[in-house]
C-alpha positions as CSV (number, residue, x, y, z in Angstrom):
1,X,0.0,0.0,0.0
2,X,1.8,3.6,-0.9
3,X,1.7,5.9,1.4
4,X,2.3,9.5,1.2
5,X,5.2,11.4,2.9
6,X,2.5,12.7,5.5
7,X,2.0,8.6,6.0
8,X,-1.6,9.1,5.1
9,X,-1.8,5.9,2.8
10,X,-2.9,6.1,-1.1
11,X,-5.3,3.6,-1.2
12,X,-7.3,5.6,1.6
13,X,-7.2,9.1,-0.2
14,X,-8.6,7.2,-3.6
15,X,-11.1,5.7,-2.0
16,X,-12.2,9.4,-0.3
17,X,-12.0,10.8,-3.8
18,X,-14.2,8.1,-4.9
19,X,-17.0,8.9,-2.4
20,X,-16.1,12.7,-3.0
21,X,-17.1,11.7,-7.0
22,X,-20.1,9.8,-5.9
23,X,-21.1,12.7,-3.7
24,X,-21.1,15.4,-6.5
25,X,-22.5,13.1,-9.3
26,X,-25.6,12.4,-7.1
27,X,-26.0,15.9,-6.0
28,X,-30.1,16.8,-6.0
29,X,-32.2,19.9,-7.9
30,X,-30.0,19.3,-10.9
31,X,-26.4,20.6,-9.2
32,X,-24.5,17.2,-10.2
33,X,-21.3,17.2,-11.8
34,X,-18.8,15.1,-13.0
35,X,-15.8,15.5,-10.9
36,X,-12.3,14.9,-11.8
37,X,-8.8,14.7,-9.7
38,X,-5.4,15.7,-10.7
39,X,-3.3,13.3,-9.0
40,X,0.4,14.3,-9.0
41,X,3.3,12.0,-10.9
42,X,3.4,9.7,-7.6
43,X,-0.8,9.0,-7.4
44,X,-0.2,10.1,-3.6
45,X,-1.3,12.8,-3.8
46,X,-4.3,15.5,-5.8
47,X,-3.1,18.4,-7.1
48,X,-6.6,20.0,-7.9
49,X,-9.5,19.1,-8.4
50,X,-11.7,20.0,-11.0
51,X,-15.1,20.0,-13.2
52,X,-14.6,17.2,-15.9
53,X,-16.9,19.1,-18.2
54,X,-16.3,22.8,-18.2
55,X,-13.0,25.1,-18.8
56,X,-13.4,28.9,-18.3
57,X,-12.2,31.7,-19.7
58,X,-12.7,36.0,-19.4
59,X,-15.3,36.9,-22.0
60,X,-12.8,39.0,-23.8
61,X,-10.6,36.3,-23.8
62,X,-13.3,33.7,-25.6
63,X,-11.7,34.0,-29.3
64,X,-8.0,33.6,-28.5
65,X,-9.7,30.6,-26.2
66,X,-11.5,29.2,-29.4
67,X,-8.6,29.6,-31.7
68,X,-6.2,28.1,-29.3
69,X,-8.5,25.0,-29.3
70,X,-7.6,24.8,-33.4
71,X,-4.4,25.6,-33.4
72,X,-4.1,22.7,-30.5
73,X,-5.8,20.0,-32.6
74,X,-8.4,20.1,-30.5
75,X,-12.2,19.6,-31.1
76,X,-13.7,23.3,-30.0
77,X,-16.2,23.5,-27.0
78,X,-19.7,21.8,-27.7
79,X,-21.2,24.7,-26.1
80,X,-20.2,28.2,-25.0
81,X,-22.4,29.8,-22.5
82,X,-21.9,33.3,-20.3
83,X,-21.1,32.6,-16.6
84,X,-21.2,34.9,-13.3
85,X,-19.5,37.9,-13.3
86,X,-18.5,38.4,-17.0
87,X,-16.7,34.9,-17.5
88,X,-17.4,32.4,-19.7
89,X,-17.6,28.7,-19.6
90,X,-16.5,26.1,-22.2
91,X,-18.6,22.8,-21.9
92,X,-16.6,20.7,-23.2
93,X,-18.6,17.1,-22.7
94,X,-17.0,13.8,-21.6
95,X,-13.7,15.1,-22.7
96,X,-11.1,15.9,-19.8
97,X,-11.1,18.9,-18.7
98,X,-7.2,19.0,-17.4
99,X,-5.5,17.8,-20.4
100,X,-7.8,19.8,-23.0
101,X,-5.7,23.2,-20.4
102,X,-2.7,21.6,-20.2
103,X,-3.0,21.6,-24.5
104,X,-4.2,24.8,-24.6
105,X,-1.7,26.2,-22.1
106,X,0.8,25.5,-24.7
107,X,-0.7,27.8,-26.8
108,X,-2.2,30.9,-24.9
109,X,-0.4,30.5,-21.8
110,X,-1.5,29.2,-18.1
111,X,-4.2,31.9,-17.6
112,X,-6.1,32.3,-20.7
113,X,-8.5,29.0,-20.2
114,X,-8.3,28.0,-16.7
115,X,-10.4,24.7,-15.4
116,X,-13.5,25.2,-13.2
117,X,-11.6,24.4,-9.9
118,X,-13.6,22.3,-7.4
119,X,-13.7,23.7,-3.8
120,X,-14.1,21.2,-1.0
121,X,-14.2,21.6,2.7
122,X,-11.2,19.3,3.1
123,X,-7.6,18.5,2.0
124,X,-5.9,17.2,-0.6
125,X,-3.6,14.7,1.5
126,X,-6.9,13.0,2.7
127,X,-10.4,14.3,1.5
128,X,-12.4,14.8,4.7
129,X,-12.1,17.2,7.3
130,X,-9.1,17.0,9.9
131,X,-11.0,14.3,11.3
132,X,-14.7,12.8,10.8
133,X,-17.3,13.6,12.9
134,X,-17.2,11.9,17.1
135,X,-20.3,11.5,19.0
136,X,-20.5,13.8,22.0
137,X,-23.2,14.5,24.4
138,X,-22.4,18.8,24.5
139,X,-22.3,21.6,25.7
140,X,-21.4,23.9,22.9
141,X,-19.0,26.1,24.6
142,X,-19.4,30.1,24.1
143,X,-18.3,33.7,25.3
144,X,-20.9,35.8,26.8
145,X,-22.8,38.1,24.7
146,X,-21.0,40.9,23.8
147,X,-22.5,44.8,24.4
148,X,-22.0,47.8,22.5
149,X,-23.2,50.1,20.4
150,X,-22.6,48.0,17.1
151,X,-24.7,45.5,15.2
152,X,-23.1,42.5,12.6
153,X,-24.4,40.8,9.6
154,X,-22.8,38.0,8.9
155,X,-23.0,35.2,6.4
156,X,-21.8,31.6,5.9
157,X,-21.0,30.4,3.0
158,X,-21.0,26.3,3.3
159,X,-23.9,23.5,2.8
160,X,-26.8,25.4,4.2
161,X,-28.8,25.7,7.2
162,X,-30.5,22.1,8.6
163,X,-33.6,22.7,11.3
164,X,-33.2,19.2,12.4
165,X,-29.3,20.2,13.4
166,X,-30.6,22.8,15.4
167,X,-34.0,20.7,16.9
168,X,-31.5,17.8,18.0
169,X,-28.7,19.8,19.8
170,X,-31.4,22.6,21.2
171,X,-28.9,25.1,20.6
172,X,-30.4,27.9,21.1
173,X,-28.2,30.5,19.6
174,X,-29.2,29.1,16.2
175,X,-32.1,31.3,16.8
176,X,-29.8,34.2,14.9
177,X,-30.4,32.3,11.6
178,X,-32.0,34.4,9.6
179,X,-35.2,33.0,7.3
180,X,-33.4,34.0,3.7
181,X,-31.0,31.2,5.0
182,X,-30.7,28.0,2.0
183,X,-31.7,25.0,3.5
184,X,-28.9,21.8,4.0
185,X,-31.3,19.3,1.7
186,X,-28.6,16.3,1.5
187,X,-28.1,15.6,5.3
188,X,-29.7,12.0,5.2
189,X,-29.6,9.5,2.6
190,X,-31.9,7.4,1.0
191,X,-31.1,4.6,3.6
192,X,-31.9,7.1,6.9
193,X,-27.7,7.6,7.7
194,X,-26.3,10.6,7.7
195,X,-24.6,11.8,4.7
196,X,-20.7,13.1,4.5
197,X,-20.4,17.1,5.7
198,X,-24.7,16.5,6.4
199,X,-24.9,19.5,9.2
200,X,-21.8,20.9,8.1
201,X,-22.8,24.0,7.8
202,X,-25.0,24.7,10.7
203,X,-22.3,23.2,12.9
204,X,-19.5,26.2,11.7
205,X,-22.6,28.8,11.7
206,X,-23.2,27.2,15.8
207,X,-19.0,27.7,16.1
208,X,-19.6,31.5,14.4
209,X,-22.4,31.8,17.2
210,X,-20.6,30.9,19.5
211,X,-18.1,33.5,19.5
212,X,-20.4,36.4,18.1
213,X,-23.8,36.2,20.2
214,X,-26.6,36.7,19.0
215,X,-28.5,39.9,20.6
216,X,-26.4,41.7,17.9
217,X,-25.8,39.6,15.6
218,X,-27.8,38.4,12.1
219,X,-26.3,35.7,9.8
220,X,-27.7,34.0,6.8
221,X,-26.5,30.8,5.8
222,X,-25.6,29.9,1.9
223,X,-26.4,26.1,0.7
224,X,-23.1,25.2,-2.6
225,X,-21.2,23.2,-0.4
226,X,-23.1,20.5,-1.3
227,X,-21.7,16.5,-0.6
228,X,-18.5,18.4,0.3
229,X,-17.7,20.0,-3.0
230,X,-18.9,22.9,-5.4
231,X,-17.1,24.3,-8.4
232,X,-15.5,28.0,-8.0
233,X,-18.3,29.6,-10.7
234,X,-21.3,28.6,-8.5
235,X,-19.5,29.6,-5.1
236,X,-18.5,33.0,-6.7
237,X,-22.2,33.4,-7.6
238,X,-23.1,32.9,-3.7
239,X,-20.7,35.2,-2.5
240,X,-21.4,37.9,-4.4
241,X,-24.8,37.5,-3.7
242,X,-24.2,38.0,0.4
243,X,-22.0,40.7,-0.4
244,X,-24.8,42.6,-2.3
245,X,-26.9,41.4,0.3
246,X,-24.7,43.5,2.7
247,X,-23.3,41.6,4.8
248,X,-20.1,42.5,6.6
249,X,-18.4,39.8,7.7
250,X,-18.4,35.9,5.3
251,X,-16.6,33.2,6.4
252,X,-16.0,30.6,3.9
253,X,-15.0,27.1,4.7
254,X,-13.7,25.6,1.9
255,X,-11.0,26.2,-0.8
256,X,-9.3,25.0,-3.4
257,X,-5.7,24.2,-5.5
258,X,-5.5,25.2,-9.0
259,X,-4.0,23.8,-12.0
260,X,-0.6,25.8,-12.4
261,X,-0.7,27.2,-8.8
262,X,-2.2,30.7,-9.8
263,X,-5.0,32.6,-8.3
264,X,-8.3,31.1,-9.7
265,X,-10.0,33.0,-12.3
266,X,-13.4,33.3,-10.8
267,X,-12.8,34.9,-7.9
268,X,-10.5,37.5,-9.3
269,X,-13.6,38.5,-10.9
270,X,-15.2,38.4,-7.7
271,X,-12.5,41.0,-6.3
272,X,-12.5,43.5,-9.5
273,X,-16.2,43.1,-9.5
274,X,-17.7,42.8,-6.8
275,X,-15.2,43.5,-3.8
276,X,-14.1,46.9,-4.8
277,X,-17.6,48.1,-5.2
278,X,-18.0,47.1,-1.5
279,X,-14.9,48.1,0.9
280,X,-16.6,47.0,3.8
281,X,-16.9,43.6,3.5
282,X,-14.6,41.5,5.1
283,X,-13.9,37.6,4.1
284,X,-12.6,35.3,6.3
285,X,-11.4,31.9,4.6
286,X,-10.1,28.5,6.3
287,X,-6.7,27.7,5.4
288,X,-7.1,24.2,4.5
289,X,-6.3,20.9,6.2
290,X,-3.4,20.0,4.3
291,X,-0.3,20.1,6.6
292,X,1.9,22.0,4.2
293,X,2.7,26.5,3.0
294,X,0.9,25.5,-0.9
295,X,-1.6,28.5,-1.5
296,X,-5.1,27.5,-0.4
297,X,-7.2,29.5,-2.6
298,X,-9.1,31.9,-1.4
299,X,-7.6,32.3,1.7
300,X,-4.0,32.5,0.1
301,X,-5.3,36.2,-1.5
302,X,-4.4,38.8,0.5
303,X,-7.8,40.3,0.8
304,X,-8.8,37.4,2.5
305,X,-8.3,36.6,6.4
306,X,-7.0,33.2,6.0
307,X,-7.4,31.2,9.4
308,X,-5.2,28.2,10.5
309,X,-5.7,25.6,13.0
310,X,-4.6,25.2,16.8
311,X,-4.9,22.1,18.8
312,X,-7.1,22.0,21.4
313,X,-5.3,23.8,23.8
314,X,-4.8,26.9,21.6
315,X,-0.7,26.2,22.4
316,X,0.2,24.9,19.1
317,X,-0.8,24.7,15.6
318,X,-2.6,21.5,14.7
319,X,-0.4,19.3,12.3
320,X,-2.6,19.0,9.5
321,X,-3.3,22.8,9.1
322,X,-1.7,24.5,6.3
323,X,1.0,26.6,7.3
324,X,2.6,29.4,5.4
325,X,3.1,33.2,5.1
326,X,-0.3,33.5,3.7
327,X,-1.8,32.3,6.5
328,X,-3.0,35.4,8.7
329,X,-4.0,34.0,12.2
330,X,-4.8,30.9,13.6
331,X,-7.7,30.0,16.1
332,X,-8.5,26.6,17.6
333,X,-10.0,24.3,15.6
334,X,-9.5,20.6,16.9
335,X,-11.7,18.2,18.7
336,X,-14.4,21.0,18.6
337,X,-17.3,20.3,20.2
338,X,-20.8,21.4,17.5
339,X,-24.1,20.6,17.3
340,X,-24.9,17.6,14.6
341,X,-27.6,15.3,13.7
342,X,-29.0,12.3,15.4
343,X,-28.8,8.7,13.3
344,X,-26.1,6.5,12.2
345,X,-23.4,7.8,10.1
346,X,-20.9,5.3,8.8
347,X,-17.2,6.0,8.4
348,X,-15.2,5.4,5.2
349,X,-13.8,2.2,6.9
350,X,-16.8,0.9,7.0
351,X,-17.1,1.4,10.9
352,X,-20.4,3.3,11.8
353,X,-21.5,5.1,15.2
354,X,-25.0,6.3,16.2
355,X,-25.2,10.0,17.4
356,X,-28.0,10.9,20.1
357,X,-26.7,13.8,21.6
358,X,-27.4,16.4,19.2
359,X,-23.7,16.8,19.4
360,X,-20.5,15.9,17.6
361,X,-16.7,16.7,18.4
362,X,-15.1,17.8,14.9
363,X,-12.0,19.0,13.6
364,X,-10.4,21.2,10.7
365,X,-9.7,24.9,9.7
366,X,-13.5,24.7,9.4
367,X,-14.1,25.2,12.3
368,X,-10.9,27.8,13.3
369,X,-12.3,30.5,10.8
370,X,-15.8,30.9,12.2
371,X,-14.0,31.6,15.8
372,X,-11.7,34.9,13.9
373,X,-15.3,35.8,12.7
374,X,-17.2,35.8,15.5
375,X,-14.3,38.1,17.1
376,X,-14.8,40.2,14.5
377,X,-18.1,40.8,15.1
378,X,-17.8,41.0,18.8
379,X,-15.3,43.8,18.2
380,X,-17.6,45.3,15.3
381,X,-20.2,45.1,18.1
382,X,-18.8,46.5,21.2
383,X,-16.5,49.0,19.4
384,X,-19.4,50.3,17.1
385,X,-16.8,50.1,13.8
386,X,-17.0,48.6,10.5
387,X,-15.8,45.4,9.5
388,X,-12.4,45.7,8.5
389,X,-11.3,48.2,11.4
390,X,-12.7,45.6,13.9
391,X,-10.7,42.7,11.7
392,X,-7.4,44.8,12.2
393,X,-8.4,45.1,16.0
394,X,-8.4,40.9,15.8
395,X,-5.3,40.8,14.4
396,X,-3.6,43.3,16.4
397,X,-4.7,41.4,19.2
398,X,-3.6,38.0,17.7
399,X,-0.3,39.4,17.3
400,X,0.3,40.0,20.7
401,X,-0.8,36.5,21.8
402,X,2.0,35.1,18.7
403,X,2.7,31.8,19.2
404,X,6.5,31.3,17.9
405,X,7.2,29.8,15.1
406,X,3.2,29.8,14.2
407,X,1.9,33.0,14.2
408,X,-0.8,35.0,15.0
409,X,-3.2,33.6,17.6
410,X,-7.0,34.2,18.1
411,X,-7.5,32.9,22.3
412,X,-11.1,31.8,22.2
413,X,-13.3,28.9,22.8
């Protein structure tokens, strides 16, 4: 059996791709996809992961794109069709995706035609969270409510809002979820267990709740982090849809690699496009759960706050959290106790555990970057400032609690 210089074995990390594949081909309301994986020249490890079906490319960019299709020898897109925020996307069937860029990168260069990256909740070392979740019978710790003059809209952006989350752990904070808030639809499967990242996202809204309050606090939840993946067009379309919205603070757990290590084409849109046209808004991204200083897109961008992981203890970072001068602050983020879903939910090594508690410990970057939001609203709050001045309070205040040889430091629950 290989196994990967982390000592994560091979075999394991195909067969999580696998159920990552089967996840996203047998998403529901017609948002299934075929995914593909880059693996690298060893099959240890993915290097991206991608749309099989669609490339992307700047609408100004769309006739070099087509030309450079000819002039590689290959068969043009079967359709061409406008995408969010001025791109365009290049279906180009049951042909792969990567090599069709890697042929056209010959010929226009790595940036013209990029893939439609796949974002995922994970890493790319093993594809699930830091760890799976662990029954636990609760409490959710929290910090009192904060008081001040200031009020904080928040959103998360993640796999929706689940009721039956918040009716099995009875945690009451939930109550800040605003109605607009997407519903998690895919928490249990056809055979009554629960589904891979099913509560996902109301257990890092509970962590953001945690930290925030709620007498001062709004937050609507997005639903494109569906079966633990969703492509970067559709994500961009969500966060520029909370951002209009007005909201001041998103956190975003998930990310992605791209094919030749650039920034990913959507969501530079996303900043010239959206971002500048709204100053105020601050994005907080996890850094990935990946052990290693590769840029974690978006959290690698430098108008993101890009959270890392701490152990339990908030005295050292968490070994699978990616490290690396992009990465802004780190906040705990293992063995954190959340609310989750009552039934069976059965491990990839076949094992399975039942889960009456209405509560789950978890771990990952996930579950860090809610904790740096929540203190940003609680600083927004009881400072009465806007977003990014209560953000540079955070990290002001992070710096001084430094951990050495880690970084910046968010002391929390």
């Amino acid at each position: 059996m290989p196994v990967g210089p982390d000592g994560h074995d091979a075999t394991t990390l195909a067969s999580e791709v696998e159920r990552l594949q089967r996840n996203a081909r047998a998403r529901s309301q017609n948002r299934a996809f075929p995914l593909g994986a880059k693996w690298d020249s060893t099959e240890r490890h993915v290097e991206y992961l991608y749309r099989d079906d669609q490339l992307i490319c700047e609408g100004r960019d769309l006739n070099a794109a087509l030309e450079a299709f000819d002039l590689a020898g290959e068969a043009r897109p079967d359709d061409v069709s406008d995408g969010p925020l001025g791109l365009k996307v290049l279906h180009v069937g049951e042909r792969d995706a990567a090599r069709i860029a890697d042929s056209l990168a010959d010929i226009v260069g790595e940036d013209t035609v990029t893939p439609n990256h796949v974002l995922d909740s994970q890493g790319y070392t093993r594809m699930c969270p830091a760890t799976e979740p662990l029954p636990h019978s609760g409490p959710v710790p929290q910090l009192a409510e904060p008081h001040g003059p200031g009020h904080a809209r928040l959103a998360v952006v993640d796999t929706g809002y689940s009721s039956e989350v918040a009716r099995d752990s009875a945690y009451g904070r939930l109550l800040a979820v605003e109605d607009t808030s997407e519903i998690d639809d895919e928490i249990y499967g056809s055979d009554g267990q629960i589904l891979p990242y099913g509560g996902h996202g109301t257990a890092t809204t509970a962590r953001l709740l945690s930290v925030s309050g709620i007498e001062s606090t709004s937050v609507q939840v997005r639903d494109c982090l569906v079966g633990g993946a969703v492509d970067e067009l559709t994500i961009v379309e969500d966060l520029a849809t909370v951002i209009r919205d007005g909201a001041d603070i998103v956190t975003l757990q998930a990310g992605l690699f791209t094919r030749a290590g650039r920034a990913p084409k959507s969501f530079d849109a996303l900043r010239r496009k959206i971002l500048r046209d709204h100053p105020t808004t601050v994005i907080v991204a996890a850094a990935g759960n990946n052990g290693t200083e590769r840029p974690f897109w978006p959290a690698a961008y430098d108008w993101t706050t890009a959270v890392g992981a701490l152990t339990y203890g908030g005295d050292a970072r968490a070994p699978w959290s990616s490290v690396g001068h992009w990465v802004n602050v780190y906040a705990s983020g293992e063995n954190v106790v959340v609310p989750f879903l009552n039934g069976y939910y059965e491990y990839l090594d076949g094992f399975s555990a039942e889960f009456t508690g209405g509560h789950a410990v978890w771990s990952g970057t996930s579950f860090a970057a809610p904790v740096v939001a929540g203190m940003i609203a609680r600083r927004m709050i009881e400072r009465g400032v806007d977003a990014p001045t209560a953000r540079d309070i955070v990290l002001r205040e992070a710096a001084v609690a430094a951990l050495p040889a880690t970084g910046p430091r968010v002391l929390s629950v």
